[in-house]
Biopython code that builds the backbone (N, CA, C, O; Angstrom):
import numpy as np
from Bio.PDB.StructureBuilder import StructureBuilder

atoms = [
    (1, "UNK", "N", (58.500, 120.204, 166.867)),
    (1, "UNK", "CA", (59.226, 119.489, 167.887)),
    (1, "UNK", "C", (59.046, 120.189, 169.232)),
    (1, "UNK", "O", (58.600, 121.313, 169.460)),
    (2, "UNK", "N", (59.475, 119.307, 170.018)),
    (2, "UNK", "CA", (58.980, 120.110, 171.821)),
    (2, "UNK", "C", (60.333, 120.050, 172.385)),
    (2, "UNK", "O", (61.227, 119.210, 172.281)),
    (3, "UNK", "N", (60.240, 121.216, 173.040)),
    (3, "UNK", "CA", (61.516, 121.429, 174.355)),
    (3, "UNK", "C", (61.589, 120.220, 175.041)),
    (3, "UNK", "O", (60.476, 119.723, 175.209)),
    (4, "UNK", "N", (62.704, 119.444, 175.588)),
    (4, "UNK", "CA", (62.705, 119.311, 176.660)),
    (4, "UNK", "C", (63.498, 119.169, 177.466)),
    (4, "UNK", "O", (64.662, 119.461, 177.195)),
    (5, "UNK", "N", (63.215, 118.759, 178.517)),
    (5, "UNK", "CA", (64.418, 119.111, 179.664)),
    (5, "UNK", "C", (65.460, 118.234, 179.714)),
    (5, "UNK", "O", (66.623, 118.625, 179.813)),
    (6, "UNK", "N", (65.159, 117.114, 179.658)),
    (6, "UNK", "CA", (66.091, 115.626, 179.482)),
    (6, "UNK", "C", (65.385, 114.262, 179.087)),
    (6, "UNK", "O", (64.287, 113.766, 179.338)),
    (7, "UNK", "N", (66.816, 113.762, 178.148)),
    (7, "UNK", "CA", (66.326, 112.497, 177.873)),
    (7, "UNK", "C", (67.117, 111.533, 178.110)),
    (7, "UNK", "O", (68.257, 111.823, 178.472)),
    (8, "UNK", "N", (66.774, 110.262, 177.987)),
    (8, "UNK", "CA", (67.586, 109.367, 178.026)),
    (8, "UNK", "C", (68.270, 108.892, 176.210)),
    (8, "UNK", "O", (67.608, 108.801, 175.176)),
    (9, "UNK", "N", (69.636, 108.694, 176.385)),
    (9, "UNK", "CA", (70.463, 108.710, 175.300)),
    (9, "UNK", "C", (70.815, 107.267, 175.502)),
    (9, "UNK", "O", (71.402, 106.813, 176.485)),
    (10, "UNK", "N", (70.359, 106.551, 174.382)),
    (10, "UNK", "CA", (71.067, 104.736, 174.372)),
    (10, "UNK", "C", (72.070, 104.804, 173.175)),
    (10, "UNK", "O", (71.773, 104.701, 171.985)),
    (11, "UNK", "N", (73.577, 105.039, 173.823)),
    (11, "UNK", "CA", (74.677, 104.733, 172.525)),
    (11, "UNK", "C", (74.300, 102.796, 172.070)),
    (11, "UNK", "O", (74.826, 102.110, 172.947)),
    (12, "UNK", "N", (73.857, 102.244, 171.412)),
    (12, "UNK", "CA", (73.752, 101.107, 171.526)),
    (12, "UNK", "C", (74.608, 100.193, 171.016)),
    (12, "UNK", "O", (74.226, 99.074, 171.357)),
    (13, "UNK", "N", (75.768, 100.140, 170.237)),
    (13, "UNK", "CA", (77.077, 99.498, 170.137)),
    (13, "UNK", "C", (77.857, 99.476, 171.416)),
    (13, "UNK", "O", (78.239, 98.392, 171.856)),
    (14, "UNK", "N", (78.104, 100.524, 172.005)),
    (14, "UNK", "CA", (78.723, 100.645, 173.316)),
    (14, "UNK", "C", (77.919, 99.954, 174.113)),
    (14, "UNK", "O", (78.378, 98.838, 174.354)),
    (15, "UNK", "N", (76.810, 100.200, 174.660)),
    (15, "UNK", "CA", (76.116, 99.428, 175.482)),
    (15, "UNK", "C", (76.551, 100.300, 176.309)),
    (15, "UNK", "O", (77.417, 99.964, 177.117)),
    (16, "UNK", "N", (75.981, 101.787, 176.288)),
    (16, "UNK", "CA", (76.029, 102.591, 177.419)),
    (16, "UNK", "C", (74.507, 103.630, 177.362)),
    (16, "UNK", "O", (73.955, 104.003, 176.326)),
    (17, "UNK", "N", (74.099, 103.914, 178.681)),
    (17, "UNK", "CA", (72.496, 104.688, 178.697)),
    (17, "UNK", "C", (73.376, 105.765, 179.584)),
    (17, "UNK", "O", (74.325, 105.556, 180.340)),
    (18, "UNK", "N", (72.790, 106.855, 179.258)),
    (18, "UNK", "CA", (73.214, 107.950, 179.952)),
    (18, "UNK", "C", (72.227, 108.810, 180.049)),
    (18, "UNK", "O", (71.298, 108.625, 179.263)),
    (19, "UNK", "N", (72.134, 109.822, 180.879)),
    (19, "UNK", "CA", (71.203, 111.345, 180.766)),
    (19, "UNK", "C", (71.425, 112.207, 179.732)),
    (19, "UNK", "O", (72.253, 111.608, 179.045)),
    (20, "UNK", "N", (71.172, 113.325, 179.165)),
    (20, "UNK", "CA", (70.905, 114.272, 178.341)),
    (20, "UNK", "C", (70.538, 115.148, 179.427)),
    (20, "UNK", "O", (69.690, 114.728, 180.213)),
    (21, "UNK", "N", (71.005, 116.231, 179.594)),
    (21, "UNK", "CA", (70.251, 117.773, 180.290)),
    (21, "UNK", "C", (70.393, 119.115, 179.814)),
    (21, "UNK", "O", (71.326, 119.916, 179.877)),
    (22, "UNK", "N", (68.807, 119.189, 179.137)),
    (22, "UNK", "CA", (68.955, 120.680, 178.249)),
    (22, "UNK", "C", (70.179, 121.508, 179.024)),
    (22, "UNK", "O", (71.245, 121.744, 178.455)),
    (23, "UNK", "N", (69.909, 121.896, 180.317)),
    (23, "UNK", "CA", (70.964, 123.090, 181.085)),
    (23, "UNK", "C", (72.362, 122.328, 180.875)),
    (23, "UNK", "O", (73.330, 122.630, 181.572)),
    (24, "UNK", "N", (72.415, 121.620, 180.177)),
    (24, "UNK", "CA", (74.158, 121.274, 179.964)),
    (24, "UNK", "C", (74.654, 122.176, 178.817)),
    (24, "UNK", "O", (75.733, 122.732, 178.613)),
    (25, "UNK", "N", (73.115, 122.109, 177.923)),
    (25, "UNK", "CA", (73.606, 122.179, 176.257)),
    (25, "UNK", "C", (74.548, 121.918, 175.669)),
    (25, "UNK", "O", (75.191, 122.690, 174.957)),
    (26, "UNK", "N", (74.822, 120.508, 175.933)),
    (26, "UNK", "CA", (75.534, 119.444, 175.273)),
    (26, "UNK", "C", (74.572, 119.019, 173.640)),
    (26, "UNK", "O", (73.356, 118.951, 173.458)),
    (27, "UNK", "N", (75.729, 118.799, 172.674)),
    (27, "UNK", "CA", (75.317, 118.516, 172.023)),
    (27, "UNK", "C", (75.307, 116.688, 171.634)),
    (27, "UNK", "O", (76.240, 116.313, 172.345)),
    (28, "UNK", "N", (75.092, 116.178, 171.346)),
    (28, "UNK", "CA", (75.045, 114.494, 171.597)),
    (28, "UNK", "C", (76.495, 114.258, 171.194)),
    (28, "UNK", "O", (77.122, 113.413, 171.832)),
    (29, "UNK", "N", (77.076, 114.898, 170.230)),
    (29, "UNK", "CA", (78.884, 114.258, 170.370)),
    (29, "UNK", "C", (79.731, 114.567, 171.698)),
    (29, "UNK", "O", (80.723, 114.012, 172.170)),
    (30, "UNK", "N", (78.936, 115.705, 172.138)),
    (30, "UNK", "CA", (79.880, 115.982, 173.020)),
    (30, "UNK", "C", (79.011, 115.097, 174.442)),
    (30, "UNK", "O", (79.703, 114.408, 175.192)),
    (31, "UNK", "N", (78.215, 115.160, 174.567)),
    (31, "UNK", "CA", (77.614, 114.118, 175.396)),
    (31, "UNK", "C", (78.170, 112.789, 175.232)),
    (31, "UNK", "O", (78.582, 112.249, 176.259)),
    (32, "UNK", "N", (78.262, 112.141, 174.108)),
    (32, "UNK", "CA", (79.075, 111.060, 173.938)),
    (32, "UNK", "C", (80.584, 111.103, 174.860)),
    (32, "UNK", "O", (80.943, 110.329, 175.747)),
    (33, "UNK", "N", (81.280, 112.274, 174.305)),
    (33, "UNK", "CA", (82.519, 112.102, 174.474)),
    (33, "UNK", "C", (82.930, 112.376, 176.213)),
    (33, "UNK", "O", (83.984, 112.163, 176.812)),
    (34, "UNK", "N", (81.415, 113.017, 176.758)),
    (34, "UNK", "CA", (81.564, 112.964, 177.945)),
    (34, "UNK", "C", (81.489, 111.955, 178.736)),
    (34, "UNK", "O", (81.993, 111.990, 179.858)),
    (35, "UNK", "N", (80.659, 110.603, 178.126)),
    (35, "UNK", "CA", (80.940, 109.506, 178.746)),
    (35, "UNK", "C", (81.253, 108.361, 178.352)),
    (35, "UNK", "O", (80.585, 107.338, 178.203)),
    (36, "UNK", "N", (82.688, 108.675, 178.135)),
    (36, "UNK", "CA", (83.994, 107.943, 177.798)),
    (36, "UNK", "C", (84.088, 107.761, 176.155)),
    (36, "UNK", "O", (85.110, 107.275, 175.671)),
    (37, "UNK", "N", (82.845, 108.222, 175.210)),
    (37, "UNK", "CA", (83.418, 107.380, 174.182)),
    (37, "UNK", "C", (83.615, 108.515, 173.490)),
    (37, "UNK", "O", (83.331, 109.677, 173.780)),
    (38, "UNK", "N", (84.529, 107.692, 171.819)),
    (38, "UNK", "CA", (85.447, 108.977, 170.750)),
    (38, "UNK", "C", (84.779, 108.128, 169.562)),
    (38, "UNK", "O", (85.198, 107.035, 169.181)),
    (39, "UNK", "N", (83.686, 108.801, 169.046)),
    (39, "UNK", "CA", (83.092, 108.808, 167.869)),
    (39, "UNK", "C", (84.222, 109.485, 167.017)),
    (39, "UNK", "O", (85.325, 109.831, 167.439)),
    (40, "UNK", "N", (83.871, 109.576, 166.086)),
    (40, "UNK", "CA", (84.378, 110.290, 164.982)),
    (40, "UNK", "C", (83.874, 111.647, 164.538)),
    (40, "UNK", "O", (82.672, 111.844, 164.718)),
    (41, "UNK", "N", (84.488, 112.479, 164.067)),
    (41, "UNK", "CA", (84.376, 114.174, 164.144)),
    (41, "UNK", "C", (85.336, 114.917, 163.002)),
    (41, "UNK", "O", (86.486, 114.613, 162.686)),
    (42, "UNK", "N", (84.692, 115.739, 162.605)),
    (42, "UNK", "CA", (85.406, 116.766, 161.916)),
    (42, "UNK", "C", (85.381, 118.083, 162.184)),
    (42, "UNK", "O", (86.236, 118.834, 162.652)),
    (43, "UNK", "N", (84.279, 118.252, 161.821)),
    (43, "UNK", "CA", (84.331, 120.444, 161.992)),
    (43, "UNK", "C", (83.808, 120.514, 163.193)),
    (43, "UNK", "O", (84.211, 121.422, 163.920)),
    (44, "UNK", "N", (82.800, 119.590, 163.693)),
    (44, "UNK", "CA", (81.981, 119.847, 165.063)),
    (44, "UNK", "C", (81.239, 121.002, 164.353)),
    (44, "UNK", "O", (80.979, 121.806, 165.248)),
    (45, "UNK", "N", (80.722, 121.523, 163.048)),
    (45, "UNK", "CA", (79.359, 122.146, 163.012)),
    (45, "UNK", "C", (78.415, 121.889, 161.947)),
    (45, "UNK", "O", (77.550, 122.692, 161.596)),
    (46, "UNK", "N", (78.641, 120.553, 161.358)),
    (46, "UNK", "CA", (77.341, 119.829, 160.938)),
    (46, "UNK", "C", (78.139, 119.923, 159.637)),
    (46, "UNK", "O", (77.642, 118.956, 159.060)),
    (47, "UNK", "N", (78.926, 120.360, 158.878)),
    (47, "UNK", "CA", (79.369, 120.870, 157.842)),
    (47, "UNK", "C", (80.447, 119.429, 156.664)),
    (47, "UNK", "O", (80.651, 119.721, 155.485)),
    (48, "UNK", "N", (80.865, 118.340, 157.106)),
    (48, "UNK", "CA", (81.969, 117.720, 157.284)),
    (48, "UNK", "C", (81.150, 116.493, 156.905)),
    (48, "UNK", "O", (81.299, 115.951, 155.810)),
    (49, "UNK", "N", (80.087, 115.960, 158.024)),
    (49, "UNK", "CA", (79.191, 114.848, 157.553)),
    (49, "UNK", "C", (80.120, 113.530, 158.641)),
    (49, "UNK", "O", (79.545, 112.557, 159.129)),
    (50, "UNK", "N", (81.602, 113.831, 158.816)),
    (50, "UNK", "CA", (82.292, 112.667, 159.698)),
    (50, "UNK", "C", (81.713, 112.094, 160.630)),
    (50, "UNK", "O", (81.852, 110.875, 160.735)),
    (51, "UNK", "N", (80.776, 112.932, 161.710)),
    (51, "UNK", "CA", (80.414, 112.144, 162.888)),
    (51, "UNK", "C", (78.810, 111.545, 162.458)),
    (51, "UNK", "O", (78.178, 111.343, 163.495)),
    (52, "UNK", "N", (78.070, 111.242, 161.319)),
    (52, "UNK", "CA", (77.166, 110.960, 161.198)),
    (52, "UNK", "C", (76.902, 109.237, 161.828)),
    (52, "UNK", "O", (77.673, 108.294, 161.649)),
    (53, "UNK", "N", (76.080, 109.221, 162.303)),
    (53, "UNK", "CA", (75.334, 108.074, 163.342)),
    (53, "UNK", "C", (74.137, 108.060, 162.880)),
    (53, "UNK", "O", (73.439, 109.050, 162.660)),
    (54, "UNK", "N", (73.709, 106.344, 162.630)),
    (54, "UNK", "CA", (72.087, 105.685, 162.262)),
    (54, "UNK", "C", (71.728, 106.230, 163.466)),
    (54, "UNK", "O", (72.369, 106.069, 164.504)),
    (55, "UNK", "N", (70.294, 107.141, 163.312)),
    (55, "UNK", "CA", (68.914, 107.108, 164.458)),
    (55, "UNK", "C", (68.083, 106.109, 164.376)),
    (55, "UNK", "O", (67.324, 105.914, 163.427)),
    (56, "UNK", "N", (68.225, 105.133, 165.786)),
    (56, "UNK", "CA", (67.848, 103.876, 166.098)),
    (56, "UNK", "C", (66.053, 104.182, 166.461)),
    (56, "UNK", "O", (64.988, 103.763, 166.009)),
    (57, "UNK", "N", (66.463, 105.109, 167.486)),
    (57, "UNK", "CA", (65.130, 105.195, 167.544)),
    (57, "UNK", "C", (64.953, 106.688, 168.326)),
    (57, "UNK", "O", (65.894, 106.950, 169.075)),
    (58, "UNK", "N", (63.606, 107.957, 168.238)),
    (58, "UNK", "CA", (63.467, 108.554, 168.803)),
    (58, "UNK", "C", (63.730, 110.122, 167.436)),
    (58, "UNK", "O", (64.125, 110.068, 166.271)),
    (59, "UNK", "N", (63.329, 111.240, 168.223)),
    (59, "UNK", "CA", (63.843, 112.020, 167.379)),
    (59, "UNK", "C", (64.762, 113.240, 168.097)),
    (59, "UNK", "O", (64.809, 113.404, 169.316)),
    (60, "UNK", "N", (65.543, 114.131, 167.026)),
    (60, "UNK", "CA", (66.500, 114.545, 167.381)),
    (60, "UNK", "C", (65.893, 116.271, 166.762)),
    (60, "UNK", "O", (64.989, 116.493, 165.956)),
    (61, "UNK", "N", (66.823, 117.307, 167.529)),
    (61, "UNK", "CA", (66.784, 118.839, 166.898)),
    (61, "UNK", "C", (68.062, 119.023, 166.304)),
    (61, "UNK", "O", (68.959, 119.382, 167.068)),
    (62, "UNK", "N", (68.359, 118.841, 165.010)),
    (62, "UNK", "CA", (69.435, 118.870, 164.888)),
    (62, "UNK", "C", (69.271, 118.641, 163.134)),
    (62, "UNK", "O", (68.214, 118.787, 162.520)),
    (63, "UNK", "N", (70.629, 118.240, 162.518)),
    (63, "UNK", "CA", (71.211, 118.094, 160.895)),
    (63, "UNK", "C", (70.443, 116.164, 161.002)),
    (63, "UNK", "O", (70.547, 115.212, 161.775)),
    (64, "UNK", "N", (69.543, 116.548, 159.413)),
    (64, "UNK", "CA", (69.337, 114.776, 159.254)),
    (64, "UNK", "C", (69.948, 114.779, 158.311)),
    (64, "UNK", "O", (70.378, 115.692, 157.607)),
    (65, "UNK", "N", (70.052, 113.006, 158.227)),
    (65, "UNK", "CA", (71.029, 113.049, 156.415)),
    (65, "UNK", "C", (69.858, 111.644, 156.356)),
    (65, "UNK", "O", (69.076, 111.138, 157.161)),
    (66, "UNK", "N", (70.203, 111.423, 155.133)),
    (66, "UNK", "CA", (69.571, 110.504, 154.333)),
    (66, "UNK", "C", (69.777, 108.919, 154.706)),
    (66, "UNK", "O", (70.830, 108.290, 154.806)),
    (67, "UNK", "N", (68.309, 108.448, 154.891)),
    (67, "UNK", "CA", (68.802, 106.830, 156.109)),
    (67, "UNK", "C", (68.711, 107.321, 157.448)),
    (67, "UNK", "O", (69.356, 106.762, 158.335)),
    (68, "UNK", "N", (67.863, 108.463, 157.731)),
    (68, "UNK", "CA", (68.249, 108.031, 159.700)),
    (68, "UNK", "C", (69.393, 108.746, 160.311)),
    (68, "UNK", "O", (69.721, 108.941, 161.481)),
    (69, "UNK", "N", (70.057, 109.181, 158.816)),
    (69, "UNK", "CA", (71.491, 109.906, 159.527)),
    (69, "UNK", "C", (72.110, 110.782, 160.894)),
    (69, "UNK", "O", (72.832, 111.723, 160.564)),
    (70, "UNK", "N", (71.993, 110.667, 161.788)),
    (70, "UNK", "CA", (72.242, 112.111, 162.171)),
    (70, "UNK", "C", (73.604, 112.707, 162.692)),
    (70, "UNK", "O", (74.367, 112.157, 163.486)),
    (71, "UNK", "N", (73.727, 113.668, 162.223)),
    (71, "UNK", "CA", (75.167, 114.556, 162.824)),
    (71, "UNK", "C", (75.284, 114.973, 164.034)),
    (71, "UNK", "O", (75.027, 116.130, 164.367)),
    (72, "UNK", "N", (75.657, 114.134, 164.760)),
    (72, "UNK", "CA", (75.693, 114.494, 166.767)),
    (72, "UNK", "C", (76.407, 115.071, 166.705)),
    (72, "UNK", "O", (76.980, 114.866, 167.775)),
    (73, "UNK", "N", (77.275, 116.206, 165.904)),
    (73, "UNK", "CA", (78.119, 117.373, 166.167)),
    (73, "UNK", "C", (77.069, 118.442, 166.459)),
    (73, "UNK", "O", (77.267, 119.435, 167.160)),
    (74, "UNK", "N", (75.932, 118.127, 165.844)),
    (74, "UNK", "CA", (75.297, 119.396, 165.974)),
    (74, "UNK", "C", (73.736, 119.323, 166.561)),
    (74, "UNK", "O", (72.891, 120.216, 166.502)),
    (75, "UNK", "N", (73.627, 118.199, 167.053)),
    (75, "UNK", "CA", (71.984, 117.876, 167.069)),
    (75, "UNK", "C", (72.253, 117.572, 168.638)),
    (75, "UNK", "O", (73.294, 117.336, 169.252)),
    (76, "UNK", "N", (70.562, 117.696, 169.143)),
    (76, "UNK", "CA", (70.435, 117.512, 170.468)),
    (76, "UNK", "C", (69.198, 116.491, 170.246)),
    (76, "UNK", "O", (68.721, 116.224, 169.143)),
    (77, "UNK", "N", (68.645, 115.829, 171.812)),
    (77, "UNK", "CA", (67.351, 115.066, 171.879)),
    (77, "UNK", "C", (66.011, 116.056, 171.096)),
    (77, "UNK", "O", (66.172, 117.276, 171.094)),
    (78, "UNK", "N", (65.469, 115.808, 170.825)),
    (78, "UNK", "CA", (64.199, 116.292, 170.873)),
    (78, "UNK", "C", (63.184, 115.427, 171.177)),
    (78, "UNK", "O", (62.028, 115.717, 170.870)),
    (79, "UNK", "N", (63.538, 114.080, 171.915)),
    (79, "UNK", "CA", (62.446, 113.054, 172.268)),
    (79, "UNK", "C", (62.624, 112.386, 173.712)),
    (79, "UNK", "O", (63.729, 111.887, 173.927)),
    (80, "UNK", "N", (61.890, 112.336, 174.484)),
    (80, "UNK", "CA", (62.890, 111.811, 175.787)),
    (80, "UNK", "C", (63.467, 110.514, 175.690)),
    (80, "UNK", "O", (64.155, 110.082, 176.615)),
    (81, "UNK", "N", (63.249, 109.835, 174.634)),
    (81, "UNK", "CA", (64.313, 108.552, 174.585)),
    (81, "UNK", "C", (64.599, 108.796, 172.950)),
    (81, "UNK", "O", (63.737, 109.066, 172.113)),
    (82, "UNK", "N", (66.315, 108.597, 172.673)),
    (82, "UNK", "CA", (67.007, 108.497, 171.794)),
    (82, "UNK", "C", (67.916, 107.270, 171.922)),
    (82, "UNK", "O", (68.588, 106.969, 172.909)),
    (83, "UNK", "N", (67.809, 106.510, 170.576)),
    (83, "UNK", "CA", (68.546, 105.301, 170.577)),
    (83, "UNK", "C", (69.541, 105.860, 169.303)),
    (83, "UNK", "O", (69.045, 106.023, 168.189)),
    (84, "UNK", "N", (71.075, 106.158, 169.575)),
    (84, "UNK", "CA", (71.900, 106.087, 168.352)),
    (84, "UNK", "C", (73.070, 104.614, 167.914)),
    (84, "UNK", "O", (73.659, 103.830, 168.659)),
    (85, "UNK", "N", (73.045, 104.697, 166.773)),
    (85, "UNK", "CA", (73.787, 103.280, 166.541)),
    (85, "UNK", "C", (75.341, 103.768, 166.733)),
    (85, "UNK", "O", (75.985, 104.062, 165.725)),
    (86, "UNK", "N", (75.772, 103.828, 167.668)),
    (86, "UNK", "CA", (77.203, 104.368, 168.330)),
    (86, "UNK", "C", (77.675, 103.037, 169.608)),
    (86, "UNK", "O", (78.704, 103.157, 170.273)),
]
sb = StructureBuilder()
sb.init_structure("model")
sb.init_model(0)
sb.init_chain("A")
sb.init_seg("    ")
for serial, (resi, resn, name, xyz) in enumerate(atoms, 1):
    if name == "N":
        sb.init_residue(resn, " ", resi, " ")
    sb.init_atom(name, np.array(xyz, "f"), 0.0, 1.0, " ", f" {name:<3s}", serial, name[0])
structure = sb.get_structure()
């Protein structure tokens, strides 16, 4: 996988596009929750499985689960466009 600096994040239930910026080191729940929305959460360290979200499209550095899963408690972009089903 490759560094990068920023991507674009499509929550696509919400119908919201936002930035991603490595120098935030936000992790995508908390990126979520920074613009405006409240996914669901438990431990916030991948451990719990609660905040798991379908990957629509793109890839992520972070916890996969089975189906596309991914745990935005703990995962970041690793693609400059990420589509999550949120």
């Amino acid at each position: 996988m490759q560094d990068i600096e920023e991507a674009t994040i499509v929550f696509r239930k919400s119908n919201k596009t936002v930035k991603w910026l490595a120098k935030d080191r936000l992790t995508l729940l908390q990126l979520a929750e920074k613009s405006g929305l409240t996914p669901d959460y438990g431990c916030r360290s991948g451990a719990c499985g609660t905040c798991e979200v379908k990957l629509l499209k793109g890839e992520i550095d972070g916890i996969l689960e089975g189906d596309n899963g991914v745990l935005i408690c703990s995962s970041s972009p690793a693609s400059a466009e990420v589509e999550l089903d949120l």
